[in-house]
LOGUMAR-471018 format. One record per atom (N, C-alpha, C): x negated, y negated, z. Coordinates in steps of 0.1 Angstrom, whole numbers, plus 5000, padded with zeros to 4 digits. Example, Ala and Ser with C-alpha at 12.3 -4.5 7.8 and 13.67 -1.06 7.14 Angstrom:
# residues 2
486850575078 487750455078 486850335078 487250225071 486350115071 487150005079 
***
This chain:
# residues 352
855689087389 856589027380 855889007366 856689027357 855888997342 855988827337 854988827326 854988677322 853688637329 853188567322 852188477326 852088397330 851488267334 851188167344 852588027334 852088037319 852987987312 853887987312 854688117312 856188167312 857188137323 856188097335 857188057349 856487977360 857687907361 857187787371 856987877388 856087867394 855787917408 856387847417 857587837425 857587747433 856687737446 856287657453 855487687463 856087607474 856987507470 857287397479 857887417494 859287527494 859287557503 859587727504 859587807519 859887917517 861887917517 862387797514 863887797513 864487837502 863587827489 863387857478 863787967472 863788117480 863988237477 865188257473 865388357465 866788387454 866688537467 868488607464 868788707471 867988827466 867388907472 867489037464 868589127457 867889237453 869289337449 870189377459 869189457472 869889477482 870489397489 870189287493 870689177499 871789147488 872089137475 872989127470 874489227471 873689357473 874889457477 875289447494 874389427498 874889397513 876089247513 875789177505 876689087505 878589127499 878089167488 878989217480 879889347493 879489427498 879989517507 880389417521 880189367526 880289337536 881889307541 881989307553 883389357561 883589187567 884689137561 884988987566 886188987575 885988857581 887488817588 887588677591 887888637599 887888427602 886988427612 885888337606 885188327625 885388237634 886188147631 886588057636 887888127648 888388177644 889488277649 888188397661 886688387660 886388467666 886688657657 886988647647 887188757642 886988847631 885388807629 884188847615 883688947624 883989017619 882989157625 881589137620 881289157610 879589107608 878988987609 879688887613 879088787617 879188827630 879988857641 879688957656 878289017655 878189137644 877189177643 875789167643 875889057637 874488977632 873988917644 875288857651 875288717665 874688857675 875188927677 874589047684 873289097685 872889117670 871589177671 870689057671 870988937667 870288787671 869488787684 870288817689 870588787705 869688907710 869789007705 869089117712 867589077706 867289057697 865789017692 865388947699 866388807703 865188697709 865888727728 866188837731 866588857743 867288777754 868388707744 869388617752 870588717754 871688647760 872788677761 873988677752 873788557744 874988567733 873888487722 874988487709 874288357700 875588377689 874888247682 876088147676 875488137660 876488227649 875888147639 876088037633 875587967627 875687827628 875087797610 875387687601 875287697584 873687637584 872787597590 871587557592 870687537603 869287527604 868487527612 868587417620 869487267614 869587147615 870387127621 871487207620 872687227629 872787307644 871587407644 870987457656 870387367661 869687267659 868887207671 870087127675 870387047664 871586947672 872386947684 872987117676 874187157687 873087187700 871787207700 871187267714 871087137720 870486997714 870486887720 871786837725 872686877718 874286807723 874386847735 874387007738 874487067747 873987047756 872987067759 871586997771 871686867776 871686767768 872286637773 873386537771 873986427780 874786347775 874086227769 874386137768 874086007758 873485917769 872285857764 871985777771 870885837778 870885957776 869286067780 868386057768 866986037776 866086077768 865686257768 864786237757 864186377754 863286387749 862386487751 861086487747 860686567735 859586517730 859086647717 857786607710 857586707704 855986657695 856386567684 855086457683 855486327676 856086377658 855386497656 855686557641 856486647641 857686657650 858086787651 859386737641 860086907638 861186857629 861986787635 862686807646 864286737651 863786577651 862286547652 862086407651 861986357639 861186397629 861586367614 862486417610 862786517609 863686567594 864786557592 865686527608 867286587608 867786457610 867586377598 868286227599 868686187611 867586147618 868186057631 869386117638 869186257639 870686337648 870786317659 869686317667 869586327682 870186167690 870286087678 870685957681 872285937679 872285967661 873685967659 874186067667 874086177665 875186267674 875586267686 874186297694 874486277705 874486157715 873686077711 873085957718 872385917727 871186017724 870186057731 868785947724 867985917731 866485847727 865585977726 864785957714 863486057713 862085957722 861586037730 860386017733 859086117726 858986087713 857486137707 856286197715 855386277718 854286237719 853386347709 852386267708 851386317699 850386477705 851386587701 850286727706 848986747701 848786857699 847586927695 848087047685 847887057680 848187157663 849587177669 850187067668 852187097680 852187117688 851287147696 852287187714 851687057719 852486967728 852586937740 852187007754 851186927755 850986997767 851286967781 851587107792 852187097802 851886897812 850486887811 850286767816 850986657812 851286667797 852086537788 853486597793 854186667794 855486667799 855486577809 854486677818 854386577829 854586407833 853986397822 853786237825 854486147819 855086217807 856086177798 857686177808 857586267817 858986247822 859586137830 860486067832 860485917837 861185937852 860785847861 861585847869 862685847869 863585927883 864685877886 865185737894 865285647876 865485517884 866185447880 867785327877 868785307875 867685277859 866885177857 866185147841 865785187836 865485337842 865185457828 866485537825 866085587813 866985677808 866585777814 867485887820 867186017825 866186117813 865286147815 865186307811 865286427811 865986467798 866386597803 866386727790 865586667786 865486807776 864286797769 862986907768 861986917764 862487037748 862386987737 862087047723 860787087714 860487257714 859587287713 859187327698 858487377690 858587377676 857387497673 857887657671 857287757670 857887837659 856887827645 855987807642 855987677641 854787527640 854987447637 854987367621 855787327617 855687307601 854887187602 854387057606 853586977600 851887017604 852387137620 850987117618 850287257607 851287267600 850687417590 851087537589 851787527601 852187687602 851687747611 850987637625 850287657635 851387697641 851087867646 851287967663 851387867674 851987827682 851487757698 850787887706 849887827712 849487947720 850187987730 850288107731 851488167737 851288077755 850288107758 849688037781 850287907774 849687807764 850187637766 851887637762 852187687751 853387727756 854087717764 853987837776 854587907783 854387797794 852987717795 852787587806 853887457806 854187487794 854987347787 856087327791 856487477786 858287507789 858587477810 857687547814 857587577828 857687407837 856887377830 856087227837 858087117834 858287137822 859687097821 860487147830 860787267830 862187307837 861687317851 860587307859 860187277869 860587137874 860687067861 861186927864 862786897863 863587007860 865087007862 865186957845 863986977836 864586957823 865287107816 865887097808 866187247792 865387187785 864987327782 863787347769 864587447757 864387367746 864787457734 863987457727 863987537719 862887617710 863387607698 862887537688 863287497674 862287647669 863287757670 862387847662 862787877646 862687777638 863187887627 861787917621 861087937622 859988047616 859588137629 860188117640 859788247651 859188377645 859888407635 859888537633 858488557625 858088457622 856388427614 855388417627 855988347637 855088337647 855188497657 855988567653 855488677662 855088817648 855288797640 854688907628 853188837633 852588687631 850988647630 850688667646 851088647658 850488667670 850988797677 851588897671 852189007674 853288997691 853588887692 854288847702 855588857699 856488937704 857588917705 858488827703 859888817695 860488717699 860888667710 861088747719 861888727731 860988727742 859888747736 858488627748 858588537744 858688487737 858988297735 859988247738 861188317733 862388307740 862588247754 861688387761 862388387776 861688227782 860988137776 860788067784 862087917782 862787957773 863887817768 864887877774 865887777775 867187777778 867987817762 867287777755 867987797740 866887817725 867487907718 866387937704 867487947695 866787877683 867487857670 866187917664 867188047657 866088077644 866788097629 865788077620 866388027604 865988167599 867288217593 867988317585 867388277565 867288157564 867188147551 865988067551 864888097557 863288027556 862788167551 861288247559 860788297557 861988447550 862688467557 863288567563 864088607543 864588507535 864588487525 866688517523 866888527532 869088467532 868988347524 870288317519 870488237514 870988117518 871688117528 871788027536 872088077557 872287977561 871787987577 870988017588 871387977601 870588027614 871488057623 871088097636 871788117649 870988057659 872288047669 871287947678 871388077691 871188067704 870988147713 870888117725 871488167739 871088097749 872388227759 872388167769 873288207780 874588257776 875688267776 876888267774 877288167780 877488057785 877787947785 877887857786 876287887777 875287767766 876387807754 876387897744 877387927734 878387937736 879087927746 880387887745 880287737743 879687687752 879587517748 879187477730 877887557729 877887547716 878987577704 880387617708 880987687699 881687547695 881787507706 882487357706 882287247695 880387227698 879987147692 880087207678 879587317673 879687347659 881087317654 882187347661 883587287653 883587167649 882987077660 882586897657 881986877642 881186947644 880686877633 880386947621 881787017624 882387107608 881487207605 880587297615 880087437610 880487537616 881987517619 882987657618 883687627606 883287827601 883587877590 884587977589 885088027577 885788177577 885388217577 885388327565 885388457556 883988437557 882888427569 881288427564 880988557567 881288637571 880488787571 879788797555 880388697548 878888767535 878288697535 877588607542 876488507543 875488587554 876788647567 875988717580 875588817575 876188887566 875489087558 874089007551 873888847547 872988867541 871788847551 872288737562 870988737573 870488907578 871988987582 871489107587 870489157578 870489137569 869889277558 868489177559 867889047557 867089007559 866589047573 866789047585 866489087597 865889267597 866389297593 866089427590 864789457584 864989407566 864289427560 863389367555 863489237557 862389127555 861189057568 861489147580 860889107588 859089077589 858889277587 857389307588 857189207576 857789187558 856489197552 855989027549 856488977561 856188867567 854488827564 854288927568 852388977564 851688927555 852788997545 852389007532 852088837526 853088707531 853288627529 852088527535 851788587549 850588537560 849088597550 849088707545 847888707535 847288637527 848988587515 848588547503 848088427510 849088337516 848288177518 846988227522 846188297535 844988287535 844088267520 844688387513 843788427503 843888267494 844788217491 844688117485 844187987491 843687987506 843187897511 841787897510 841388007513 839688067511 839188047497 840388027483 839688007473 839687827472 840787777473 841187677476 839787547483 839587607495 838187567504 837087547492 837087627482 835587597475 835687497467 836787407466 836787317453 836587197461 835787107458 835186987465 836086907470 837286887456 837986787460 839386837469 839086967475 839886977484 839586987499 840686947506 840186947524 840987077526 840587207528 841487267536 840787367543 840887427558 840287557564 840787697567 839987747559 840987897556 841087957570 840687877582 840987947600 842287917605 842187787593 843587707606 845187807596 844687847587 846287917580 846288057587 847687997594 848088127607 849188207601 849788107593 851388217591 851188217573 852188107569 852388077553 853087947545 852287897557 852287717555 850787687554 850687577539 849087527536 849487367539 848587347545 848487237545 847187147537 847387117526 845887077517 845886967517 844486937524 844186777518 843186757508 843586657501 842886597487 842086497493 840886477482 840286357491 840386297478 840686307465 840786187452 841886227451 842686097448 844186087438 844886087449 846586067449 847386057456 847586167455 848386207470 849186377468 850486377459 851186257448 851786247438 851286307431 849786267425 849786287413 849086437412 848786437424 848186617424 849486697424 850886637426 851986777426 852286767409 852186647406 852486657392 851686717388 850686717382 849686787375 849486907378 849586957393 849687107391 851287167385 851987087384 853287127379 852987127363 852287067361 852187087348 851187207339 850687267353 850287387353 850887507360 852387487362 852787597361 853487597379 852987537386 853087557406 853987457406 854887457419 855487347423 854987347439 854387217438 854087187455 855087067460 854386997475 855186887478 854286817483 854486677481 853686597492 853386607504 852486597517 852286607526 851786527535 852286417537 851386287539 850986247528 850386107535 849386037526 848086117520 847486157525 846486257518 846586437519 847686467515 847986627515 849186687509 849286767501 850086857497 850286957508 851787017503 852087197511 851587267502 852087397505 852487477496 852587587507 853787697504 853987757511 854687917506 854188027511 854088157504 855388197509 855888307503 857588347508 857888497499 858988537504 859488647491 859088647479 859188517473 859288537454 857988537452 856988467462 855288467455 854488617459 854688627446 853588757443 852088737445 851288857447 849888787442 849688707432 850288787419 850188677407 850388557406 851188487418 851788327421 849988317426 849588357434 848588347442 847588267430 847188367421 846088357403 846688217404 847988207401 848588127391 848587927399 848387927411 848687827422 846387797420 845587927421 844387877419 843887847407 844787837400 844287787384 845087687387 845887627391 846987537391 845687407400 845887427412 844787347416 843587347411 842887407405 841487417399 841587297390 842887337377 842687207370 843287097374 844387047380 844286937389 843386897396 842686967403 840986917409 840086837394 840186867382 839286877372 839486777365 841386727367 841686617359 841286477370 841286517383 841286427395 839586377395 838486507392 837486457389 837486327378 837686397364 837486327354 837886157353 839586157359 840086067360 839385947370 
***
């Protein structure tokens, strides 16, 4: 891209961030519509199709957010008054405004993993008796890639122990995948080895993958038929979307591999990143294209300001850490422009 570090603001904040391409713009512009609500978008069929064949389910559902895939999988799985389990940082526990409560009227039981995953023993012991003063459990929620812990892979064995150790217990396991497709470009694992251990996978169309909006969720055929239900509830049946689904297709296609490219730059900007005192970060632990940086002076406020005023946009990250996260639009030159950005925010954080 032309222009220099002055000329344009870098976003870094999230990979949601991404503008369409050209092609993705003519795939949109071309695309073959109908009512989906009616069941009768041919490219949204399309897309739910090839969904489904990637992460090797039976059917899938598109759905206007990643937020609205987990829900509808939680709705589904249990009734009200069930607990459910999940990692203490996972999204469905922070991010999706208290859903699993309002919607469904389910309790979160937290527990604290290891770079995200829960392990098979903590299901274990997390799961409560069958006894009139517990709440039943019945659904274990898994989070691959994980966003707080950085963009941490689960290992495929603990994983696979987790899911097992659950549905061994008469629980459903769903898989909050919307960066899957980052976790199998960095561990060369398939989607549909991760897949096959849930009853259900939601992956995001407009994260890495760079669509403009959506996900799909996946499971059985009559897991999505149930889920078709719940998406009417709560208003994410749509028309005329085959130009939203021409744009996930054309992302699935062509945005998959250079996933890579995205898993490079963060390393490379983590490894320069590591040499400035006043930062905490390990160029080992960045797996996909999530940074997770800790500052040891100044608040993670005043460090997004000030590198914004050099040109990057980051986000807070806790009490002591910024994001920053690589995608379609960052070029290497975002890369220059993000290690000048922190350099002098590190310089003003000394001084100050």
């Amino acid at each position: 891209m032309n222009g220099s570090v002055a000329e344009r603001l870098w976003d870094f904040r999230s990979d949601t961030v991404t503008r369409p391409t050209p092609g993705m713009r003519r795939a949109i512009y071309e695309a073959e519509v109908g009512d989906d609500v009616f069941e009768d978008d041919p490219t949204v069929q399309l897309l739910e199709r090839r969904v489904a064949e990637l992460v090797g389910k039976e059917a899938a559902l598109f759905v206007p957010s990643g937020t609205m895939a987990n829900q509808i999988a939680v709705a589904v799985h249990t009734r009200p008054g069930d607990e459910i389990l999940m990692e203490a940082e996972g999204h469905v526990y922070l991010y999706e405004g208290g859903g699993p409560a309002a919607i469904s009227g389910v309790m979160v039981k937290p527990i604290p993993g290891t770079w995200g995953l829960v392990s098979a023993d903590q299901v274990r012991q997390a799961i409560r008796p069958s006894n009139v003063h517990y709440a039943p459990t019945t659904l274990l929620v898994l989070e691959n890639t994980h966003n707080r812990a950085g963009g941490r892979v689960l290992p495929l064995d603990g994983f696979r122990e987790s899911a097992r150790a659950a549905r061994d217990a008469g629980l459903k396991v769903h898989l909050d995948g919307a960066r899957l497709w980052n976790a199998a470009v960095a561990s060369g694992v398939p989607e549909a080895r991760w897949a096959a251990e849930c009853d259900s996978v939601g992956v995001c169309l407009s994260k890495g993958l760079g669509a403009p909006v959506g996900s799909v969720i996946c499971g059985d055929r009559a897991f999505v038929h149930r889920a078709r239900f719940v998406r009417k509830r709560l208003g994410g049946g749509m028309r005329q979307v085959g130009i939203l689904a021409a744009a996930g297709l054309y992302a699935i296609e062509n945005h998959r591999a250079r996933l890579a490219d995205d898993h490079r730059r963060a390393r490379s900007l983590a490894e320069t990143l590591h040499e400035i005192p006043e930062i905490d970060i390990d160029p080992a632990d960045i797996e996909t294209n999530i940074l997770r940086i800790g500052v040891r002076a100044g608040a993670p406020e005043q460090w997004c300001e000030e590198i914004r005023r050099h040109g990057v946009m980051v986000v807070p990250f806790g009490p002591r850490a910024v994001r920053a996260v690589t995608h379609l639009d960052i070029e290497d030159e975002g890369i220059s422009a993000a290690i000048a950005a922190f350099g002098a925010a590190a310089c003003s954080m000394r001084e100050g």
